[in-house]
VEXROBA-764067 format. One line per 4 residues: their letters; for each residue x, y, z of C-alpha. Coordinates in pm, 1 decimal. Layout:
REM residues N
a> X,Y,Z  ...
END
This chain:
REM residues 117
xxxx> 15823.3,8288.7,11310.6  15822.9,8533.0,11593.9  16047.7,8790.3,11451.7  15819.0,8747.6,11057.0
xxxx> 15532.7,8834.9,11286.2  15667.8,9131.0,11478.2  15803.8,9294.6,11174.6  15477.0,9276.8,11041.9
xxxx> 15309.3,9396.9,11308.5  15583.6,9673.0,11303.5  15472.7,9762.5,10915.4  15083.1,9769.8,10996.5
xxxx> 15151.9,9989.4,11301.3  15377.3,10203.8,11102.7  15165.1,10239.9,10812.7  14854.8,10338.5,11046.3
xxxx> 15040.6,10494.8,11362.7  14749.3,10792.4,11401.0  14426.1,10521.4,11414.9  14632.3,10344.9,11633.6
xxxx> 14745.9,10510.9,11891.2  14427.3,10702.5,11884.0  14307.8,10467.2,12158.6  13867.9,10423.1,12102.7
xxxx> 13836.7,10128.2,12270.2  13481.7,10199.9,12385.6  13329.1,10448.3,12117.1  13396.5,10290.1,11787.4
xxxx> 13579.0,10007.5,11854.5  13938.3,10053.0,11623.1  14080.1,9651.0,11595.9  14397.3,9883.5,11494.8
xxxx> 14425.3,9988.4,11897.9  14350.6,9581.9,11950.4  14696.1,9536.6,11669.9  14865.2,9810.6,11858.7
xxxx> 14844.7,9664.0,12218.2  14959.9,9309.2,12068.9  15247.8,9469.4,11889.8  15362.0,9591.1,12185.2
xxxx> 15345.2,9276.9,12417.0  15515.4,9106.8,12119.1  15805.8,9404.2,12148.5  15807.5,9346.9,12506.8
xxxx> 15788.4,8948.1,12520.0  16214.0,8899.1,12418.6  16227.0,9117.5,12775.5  16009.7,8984.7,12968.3
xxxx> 16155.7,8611.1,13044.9  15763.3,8470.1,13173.4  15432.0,8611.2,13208.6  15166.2,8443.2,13457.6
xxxx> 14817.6,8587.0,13532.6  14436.4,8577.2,13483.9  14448.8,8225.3,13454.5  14737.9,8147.1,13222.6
xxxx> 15071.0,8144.3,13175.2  15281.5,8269.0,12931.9  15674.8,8238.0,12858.7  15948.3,8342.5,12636.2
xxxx> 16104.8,8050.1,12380.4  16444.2,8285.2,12369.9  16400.6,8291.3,12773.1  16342.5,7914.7,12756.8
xxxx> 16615.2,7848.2,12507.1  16879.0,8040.3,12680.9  16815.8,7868.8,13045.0  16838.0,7522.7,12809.6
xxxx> 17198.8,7627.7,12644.3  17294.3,7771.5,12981.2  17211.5,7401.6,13168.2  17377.2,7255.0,12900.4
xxxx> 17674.7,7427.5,12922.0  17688.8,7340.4,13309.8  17626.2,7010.1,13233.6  17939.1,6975.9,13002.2
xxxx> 18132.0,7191.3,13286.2  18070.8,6984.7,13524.7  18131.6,6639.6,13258.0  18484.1,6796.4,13206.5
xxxx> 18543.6,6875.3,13565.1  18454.5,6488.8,13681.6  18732.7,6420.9,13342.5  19002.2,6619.5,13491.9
xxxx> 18994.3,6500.2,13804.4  19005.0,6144.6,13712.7  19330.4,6220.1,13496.0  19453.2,6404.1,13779.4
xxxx> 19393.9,6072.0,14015.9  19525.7,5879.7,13752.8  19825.0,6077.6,13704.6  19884.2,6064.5,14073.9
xxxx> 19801.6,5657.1,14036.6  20054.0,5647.9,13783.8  20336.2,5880.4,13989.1  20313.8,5664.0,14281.3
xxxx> 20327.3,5281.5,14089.8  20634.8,5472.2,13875.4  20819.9,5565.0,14274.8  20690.1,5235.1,14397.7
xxxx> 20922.2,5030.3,14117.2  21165.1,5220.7,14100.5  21207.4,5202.0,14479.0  21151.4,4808.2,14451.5
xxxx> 21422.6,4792.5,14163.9  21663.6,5016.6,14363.6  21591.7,4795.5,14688.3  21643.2,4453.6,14452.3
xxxx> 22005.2,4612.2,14350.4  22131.7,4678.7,14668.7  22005.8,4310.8,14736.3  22225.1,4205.6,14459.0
xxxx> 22526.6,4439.3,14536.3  22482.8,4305.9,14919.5  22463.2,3950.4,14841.9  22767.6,3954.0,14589.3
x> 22949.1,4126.9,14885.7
END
C-alpha cells in the first residue's frame, strides 16, 4: 500500500514539478505544495525509523517489521543455543555412564580372573 501510494505521489509531483515546488503557501494557497511536502515525508518515512512530536507519534511498519524479524531471529538463536548445550551435557552424560561401565565391567573381570586364581 505504501509503495502504490508513493509512486503515485511520485507521478503527480512529476507531472506538476513547477506548481509544486513553487511554494505559495500564503498567497494563493497551491494543495500541489500541500502534495509536495507529503510526498516528501512519505520519501523520507523508510529512513526515518519513528517520528514523535506536536502531540503524536508516528513510526515506520518496515522499521517495526525489521526490529520484529530481528527479535525473532534472537529468539531462535538463543532456542538453538539452550539445544546445543543440552546435547553437549548429554553427550558428556552419555561419555561418563559409557567410562563408568566399562570401568565396572573391567573391575567385574579382574574379579573373575582373581577369584578363579
Amino acid at each position: 500500500m505504501y509503495f502504490l501510494v508513493t509512486v503515485a505521489f511520485t507521478i503527480y509531483i512529476i507531472c506538476n514539478w513547477n506548481k509544486a515546488t513553487s511554494f505559495t503557501f500564503f498567497s494563493d494557497f497551491n494543495g500541489i505544495n500541500l502534495v509536495f511536502v507529503v510526498w516528501i515525508i512519505l520519501l523520507l518515512m523508510p529512513i526515518i525509523g519513528s517520528f514523535e512530536g506536536f502531540g503524536f507519534k508516528m513510526a515506520s511498519l518496515f522499521f517495526e517489521q525489521k526490529e520484529q524479524k530481528v527479535r525473532q531471529k534472537d529468539d531462535e538463536f538463543e532456542a538453538e543455543k539452550k539445544i546445543v548445550e543440552q546435547r553437549e551435557l548429554a553427550n558428556e552424560r552419555y561419555e561418563a555412564t559409557k567410562k563408568e561401565k566399562s570401568r565396572i565391567i573391567l573391575s567385574s573381570d579382574e574379579h573373575r580372573r582373581e577369584s578363579d586364581v
